[in-house]
Backbone as numpy.savetxt, mean C-alpha at the origin, in Angstrom:
# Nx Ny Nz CAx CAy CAz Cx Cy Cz
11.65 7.02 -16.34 10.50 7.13 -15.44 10.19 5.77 -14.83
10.10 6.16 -13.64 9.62 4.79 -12.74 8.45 4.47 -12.47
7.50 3.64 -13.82 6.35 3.94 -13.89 5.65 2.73 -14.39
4.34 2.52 -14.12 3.83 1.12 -14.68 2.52 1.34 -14.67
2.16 0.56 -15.21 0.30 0.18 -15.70 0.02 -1.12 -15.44
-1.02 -1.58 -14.99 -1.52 -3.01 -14.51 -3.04 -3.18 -14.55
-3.30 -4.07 -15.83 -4.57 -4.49 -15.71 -5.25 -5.95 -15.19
-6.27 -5.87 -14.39 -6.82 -7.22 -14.00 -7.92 -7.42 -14.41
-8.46 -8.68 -15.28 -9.84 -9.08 -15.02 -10.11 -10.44 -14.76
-11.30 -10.23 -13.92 -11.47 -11.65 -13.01 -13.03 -11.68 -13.17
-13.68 -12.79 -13.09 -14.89 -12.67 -12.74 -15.44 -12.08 -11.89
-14.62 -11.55 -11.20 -15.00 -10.85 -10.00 -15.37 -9.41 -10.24
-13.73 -9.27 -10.35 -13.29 -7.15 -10.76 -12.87 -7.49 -12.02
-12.59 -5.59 -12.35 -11.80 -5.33 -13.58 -11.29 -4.00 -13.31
-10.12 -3.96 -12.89 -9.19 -3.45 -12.20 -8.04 -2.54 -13.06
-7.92 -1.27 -12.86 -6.48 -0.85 -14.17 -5.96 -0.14 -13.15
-4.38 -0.17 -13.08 -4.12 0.50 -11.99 -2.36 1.26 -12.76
-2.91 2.49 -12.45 -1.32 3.52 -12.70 -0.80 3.90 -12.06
1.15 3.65 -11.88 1.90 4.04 -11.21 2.60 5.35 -11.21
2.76 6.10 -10.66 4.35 6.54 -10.69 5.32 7.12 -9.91
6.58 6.26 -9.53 7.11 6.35 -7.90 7.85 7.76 -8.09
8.11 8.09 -8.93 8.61 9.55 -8.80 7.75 10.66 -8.98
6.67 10.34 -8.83 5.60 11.61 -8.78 4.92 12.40 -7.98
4.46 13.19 -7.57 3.75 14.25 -6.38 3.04 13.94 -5.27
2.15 12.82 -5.30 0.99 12.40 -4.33 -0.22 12.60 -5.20
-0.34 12.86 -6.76 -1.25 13.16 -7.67 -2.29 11.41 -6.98
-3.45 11.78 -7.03 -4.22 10.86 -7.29 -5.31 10.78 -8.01
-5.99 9.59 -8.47 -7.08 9.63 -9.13 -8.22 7.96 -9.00
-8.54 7.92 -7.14 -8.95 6.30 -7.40 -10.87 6.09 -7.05
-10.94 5.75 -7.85 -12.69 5.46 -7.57 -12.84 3.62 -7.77
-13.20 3.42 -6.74 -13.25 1.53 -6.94 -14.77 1.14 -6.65
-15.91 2.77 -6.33 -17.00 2.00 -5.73 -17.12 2.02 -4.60
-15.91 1.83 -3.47 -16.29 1.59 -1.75 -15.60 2.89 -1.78
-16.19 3.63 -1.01 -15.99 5.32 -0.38 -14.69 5.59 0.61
-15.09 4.92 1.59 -13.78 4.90 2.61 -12.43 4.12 2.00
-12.57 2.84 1.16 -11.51 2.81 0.51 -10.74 3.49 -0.40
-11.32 4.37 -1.31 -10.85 5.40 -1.57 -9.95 6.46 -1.05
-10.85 6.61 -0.13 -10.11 7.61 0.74 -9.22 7.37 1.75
-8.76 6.30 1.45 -7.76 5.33 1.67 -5.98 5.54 1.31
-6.73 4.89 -0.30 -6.17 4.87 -1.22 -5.48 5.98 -1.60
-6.13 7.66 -1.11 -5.96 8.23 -1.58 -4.76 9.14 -0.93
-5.23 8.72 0.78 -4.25 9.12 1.63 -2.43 8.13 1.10
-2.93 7.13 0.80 -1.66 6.79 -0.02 -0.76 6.44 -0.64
-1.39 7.79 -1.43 -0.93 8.23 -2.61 -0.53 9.42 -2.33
-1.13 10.34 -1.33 -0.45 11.43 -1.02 0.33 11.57 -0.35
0.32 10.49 1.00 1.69 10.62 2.04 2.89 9.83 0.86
2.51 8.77 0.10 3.52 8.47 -0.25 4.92 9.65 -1.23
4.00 10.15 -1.96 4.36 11.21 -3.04 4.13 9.83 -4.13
3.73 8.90 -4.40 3.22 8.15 -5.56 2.12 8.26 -6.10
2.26 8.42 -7.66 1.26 9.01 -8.18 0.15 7.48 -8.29
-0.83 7.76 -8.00 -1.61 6.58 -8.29 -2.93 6.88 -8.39
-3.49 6.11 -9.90 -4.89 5.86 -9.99 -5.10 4.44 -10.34
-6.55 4.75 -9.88 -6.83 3.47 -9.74 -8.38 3.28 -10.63
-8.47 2.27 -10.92 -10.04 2.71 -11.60 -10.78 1.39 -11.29
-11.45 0.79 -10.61 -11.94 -0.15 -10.53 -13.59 -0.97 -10.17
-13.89 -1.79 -11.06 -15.35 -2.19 -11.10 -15.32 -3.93 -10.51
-16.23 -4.00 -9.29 -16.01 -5.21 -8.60 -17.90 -5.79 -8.39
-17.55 -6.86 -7.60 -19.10 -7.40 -7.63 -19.46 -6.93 -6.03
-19.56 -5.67 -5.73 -20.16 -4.70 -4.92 -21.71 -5.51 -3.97
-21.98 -5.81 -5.15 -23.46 -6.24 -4.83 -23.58 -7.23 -3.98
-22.28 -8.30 -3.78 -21.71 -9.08 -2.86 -21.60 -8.62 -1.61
-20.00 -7.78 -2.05 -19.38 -7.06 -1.14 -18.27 -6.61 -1.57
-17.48 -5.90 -0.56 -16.28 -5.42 -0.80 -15.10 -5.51 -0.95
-15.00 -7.19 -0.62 -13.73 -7.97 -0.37 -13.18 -8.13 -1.52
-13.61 -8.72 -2.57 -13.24 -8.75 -3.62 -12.73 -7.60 -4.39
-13.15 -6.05 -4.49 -12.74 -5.02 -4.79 -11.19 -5.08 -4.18
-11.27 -4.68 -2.63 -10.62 -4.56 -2.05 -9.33 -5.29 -2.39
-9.11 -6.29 -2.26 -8.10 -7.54 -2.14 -7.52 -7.24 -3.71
-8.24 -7.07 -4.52 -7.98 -7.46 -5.90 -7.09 -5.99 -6.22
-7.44 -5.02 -5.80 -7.11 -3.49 -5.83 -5.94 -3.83 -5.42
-5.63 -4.77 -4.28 -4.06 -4.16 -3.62 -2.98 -4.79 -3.99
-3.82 -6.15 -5.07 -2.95 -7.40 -5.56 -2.70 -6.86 -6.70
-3.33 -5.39 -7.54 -2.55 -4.92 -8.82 -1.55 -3.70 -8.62
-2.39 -3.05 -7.47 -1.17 -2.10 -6.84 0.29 -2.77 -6.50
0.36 -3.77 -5.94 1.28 -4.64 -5.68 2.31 -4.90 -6.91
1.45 -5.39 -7.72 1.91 -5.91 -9.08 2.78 -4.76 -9.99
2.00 -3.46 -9.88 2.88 -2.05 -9.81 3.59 -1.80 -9.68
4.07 -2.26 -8.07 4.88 -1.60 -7.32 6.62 -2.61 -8.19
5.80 -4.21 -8.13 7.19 -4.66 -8.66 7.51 -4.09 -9.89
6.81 -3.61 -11.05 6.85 -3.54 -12.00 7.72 -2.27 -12.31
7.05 -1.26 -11.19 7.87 0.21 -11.19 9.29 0.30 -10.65
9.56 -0.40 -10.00 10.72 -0.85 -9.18 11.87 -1.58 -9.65
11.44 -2.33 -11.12 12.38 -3.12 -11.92 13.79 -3.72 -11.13
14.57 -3.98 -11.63 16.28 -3.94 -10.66 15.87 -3.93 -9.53
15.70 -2.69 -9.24 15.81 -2.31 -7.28 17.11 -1.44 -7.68
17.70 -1.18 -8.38 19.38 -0.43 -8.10 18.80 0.91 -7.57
19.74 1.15 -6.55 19.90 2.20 -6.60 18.70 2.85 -5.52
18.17 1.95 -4.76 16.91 2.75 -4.12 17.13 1.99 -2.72
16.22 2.89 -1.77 16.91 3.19 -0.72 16.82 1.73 0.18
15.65 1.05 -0.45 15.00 -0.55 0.01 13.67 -0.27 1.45
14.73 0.33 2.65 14.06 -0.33 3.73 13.40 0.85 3.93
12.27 1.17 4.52 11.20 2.21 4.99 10.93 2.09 6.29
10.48 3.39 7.26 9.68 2.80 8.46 8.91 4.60 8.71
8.49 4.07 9.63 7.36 5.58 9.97 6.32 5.36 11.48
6.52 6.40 12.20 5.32 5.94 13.47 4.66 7.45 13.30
3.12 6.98 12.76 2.58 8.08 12.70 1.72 7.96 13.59
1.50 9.10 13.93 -0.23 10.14 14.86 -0.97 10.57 14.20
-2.06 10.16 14.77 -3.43 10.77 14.83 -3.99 10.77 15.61
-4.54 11.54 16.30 -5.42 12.11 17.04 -5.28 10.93 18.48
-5.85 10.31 18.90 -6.17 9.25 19.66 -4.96 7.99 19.20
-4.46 8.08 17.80 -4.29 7.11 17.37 -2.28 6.64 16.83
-1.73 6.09 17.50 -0.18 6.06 16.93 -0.23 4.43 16.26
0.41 4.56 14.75 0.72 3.00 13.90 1.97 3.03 13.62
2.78 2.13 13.57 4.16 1.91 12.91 4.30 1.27 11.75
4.68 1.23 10.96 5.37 0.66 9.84 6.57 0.83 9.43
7.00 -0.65 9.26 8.59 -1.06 8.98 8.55 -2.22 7.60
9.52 -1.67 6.95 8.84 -2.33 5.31 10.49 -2.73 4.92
10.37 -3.57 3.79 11.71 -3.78 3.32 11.32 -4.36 2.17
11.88 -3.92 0.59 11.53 -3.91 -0.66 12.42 -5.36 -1.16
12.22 -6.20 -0.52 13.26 -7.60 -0.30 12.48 -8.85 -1.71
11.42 -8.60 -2.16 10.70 -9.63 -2.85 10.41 -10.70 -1.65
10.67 -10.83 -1.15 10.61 -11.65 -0.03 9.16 -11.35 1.15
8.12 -11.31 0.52 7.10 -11.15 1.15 6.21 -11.52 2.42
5.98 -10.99 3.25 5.83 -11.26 4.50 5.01 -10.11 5.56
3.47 -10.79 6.08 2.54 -9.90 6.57 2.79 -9.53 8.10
3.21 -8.48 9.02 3.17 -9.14 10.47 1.84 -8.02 10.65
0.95 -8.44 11.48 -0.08 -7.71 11.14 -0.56 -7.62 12.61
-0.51 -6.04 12.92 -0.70 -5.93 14.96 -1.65 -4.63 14.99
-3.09 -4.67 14.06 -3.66 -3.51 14.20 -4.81 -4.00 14.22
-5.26 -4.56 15.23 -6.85 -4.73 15.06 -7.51 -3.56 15.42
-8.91 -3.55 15.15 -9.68 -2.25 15.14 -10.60 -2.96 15.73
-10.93 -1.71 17.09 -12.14 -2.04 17.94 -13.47 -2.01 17.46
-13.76 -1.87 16.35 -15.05 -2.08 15.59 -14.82 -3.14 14.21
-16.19 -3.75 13.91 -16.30 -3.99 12.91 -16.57 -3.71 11.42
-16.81 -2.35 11.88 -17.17 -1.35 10.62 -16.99 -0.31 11.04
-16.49 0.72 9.36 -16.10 1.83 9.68 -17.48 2.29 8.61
-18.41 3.12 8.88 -19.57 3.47 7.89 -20.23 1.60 8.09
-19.94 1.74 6.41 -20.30 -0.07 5.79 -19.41 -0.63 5.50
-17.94 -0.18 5.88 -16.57 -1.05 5.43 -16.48 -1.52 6.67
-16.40 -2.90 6.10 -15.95 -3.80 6.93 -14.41 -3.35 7.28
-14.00 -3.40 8.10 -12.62 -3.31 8.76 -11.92 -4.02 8.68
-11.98 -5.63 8.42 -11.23 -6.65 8.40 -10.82 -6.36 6.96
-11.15 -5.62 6.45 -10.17 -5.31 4.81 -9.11 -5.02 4.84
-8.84 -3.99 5.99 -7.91 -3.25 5.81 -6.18 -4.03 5.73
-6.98 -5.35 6.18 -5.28 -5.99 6.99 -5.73 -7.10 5.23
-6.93 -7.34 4.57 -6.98 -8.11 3.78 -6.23 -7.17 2.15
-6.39 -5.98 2.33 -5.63 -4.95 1.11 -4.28 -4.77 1.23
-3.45 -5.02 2.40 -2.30 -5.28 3.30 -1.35 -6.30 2.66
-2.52 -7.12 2.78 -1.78 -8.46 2.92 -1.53 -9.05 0.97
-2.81 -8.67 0.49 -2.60 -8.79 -0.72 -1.25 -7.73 -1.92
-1.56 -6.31 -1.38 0.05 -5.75 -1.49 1.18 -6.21 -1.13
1.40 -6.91 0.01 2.66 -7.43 0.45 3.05 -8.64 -0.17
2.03 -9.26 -0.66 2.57 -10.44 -1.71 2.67 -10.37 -2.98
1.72 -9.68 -3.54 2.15 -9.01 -4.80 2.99 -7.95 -4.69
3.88 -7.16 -4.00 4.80 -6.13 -3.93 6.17 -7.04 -3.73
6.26 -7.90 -3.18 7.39 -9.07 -2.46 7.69 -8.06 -1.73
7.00 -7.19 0.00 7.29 -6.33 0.47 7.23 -7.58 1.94
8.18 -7.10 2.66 8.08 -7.55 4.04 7.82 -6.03 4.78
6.20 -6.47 5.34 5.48 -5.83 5.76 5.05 -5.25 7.48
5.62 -4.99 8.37 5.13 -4.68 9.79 4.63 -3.50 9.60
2.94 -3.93 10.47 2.05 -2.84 10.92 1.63 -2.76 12.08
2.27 -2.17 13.13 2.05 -2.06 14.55 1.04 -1.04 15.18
-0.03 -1.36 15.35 -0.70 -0.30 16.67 -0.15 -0.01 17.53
0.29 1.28 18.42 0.87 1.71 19.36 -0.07 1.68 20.48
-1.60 2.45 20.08 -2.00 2.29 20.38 -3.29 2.96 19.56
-4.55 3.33 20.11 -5.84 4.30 19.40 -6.86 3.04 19.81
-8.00 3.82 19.75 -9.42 3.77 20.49 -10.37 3.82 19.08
-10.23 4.70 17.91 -11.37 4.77 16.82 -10.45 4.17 15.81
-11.41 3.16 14.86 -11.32 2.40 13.89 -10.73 3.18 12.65
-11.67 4.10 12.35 -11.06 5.16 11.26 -9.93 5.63 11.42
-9.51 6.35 12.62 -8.12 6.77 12.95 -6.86 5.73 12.80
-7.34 4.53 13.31 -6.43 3.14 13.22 -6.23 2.70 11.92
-7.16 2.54 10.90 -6.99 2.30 9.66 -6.58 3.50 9.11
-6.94 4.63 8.77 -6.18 5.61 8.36 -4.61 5.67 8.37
-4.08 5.80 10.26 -2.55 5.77 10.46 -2.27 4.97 9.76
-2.91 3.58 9.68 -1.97 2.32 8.66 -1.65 2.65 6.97
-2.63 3.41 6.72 -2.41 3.84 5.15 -1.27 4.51 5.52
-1.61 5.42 6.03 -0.70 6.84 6.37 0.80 6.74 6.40
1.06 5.92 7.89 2.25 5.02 7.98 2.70 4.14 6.87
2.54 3.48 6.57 2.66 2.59 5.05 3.39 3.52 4.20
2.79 4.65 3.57 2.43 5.24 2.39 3.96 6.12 2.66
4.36 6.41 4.20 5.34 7.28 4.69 6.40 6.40 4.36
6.56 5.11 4.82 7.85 3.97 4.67 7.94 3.57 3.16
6.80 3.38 2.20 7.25 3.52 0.98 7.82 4.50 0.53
7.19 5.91 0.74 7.99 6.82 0.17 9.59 6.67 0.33
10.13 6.54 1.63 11.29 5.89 1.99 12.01 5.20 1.48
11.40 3.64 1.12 12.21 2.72 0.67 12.14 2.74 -1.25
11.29 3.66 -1.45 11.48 3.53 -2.94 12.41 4.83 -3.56
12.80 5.78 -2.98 13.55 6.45 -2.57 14.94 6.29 -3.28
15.51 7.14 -4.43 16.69 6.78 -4.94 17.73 7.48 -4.27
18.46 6.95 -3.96 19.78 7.28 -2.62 21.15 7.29 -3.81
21.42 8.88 -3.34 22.08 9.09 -4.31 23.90 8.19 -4.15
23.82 8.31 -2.73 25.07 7.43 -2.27 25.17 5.74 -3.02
24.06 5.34 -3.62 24.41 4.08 -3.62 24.83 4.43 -5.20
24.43 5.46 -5.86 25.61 4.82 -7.36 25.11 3.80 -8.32
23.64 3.54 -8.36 22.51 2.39 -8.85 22.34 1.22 -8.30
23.90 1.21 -6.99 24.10 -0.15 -6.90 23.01 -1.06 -6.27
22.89 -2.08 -6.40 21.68 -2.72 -5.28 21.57 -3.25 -3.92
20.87 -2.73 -3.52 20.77 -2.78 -1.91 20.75 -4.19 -1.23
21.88 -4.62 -1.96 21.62 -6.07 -0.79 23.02 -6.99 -1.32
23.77 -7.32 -0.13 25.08 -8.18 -0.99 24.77 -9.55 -1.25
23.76 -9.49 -1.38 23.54 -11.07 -1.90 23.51 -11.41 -3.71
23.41 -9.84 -4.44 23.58 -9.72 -5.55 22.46 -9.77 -6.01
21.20 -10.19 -5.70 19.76 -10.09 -6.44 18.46 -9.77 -5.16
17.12 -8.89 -6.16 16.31 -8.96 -5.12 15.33 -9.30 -5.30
């Protein structure tokens, strides 16, 4: 089983986060911020990765800290569930729709971490979430995942729709690149011999 557990505590949060890349889209995440959740939750379901999340942050602040810290153990997960790399498919991509709204994502499971980040959102808030999270939960997965990361707006007009596609999209190219390809034989996806 391709599966992991990750706990964080910080003065900040206290964070436990469960993997598992071969599982349904099962979720289970409550962190406190609402729309992040429902975030989170979208994916976990586009991905087919099972993920909960359970997390207690200093709210009373704000959300950044939840946020950031959430995506830096998910991250931490992702390497953890992923061990080797043999045998899986590596690279991901996806251009999803919604409504008003088209995002791309192009990913590569390289350890080699790297943010390109092309989705600003015409608001500053979605409800009371700040919006500038979304690229800050992004960015903290992509360095704790060692994921080289592109998130392209095509285009879209509402904030929610724009952050949504980015989960959405994301969650579609992981499913992808974590993906065991039966052609490769365990071997690892890269002739450089390590990833």
């Amino acid at each position: 089983m391709r599966t992991a557990t990750i706990t964080r505590k910080t003065a900040e949060t206290e964070i436990s986060v469960q993997i598992n890349l071969d599982g349904t889209g099962v979720y289970e995440n409550q962190t406190g911020v609402g729309f992040f959740d429902h975030m989170l939750d979208q994916l976990s379901r586009h991905s087919l990765i099972d993920i909960t999340v359970h997390a207690r942050g200093d709210l009373h602040i704000d959300d950044h800290h939840t946020v950031e810290d959430t995506g830096i153990a998910i991250g931490q997960a992702l390497t953890q569930a992923l061990g080797d790399k043999k045998g899986i498919r590596r690279y991901g991509h996806f251009a999803l729709a919604m409504d008003d709204t088209q995002v791309a994502c192009a990913l590569d499971l390289s350890a080699r971490p790297y943010l390109v980040w092309n989705c600003d959102m015409p608001t500053q808030k979605i409800g009371s979430f700040d919006t500038e999270l979304v690229r800050e939960f992004f960015q903290a997965l992509s360095t704790n995942g060692g994921i080289t990361l592109h998130i392209d707006r095509v285009h879209g007009i509402n904030s929610h729709h724009i952050a949504e596609a980015a989960f959405k999209s994301v969650a579609r190219a992981l499913r992808m690149a974590v993906e065991v390809d039966p052609r490769m034989a365990g071997a690892l996806p890269s002739t450089k011999g390590a990833l």
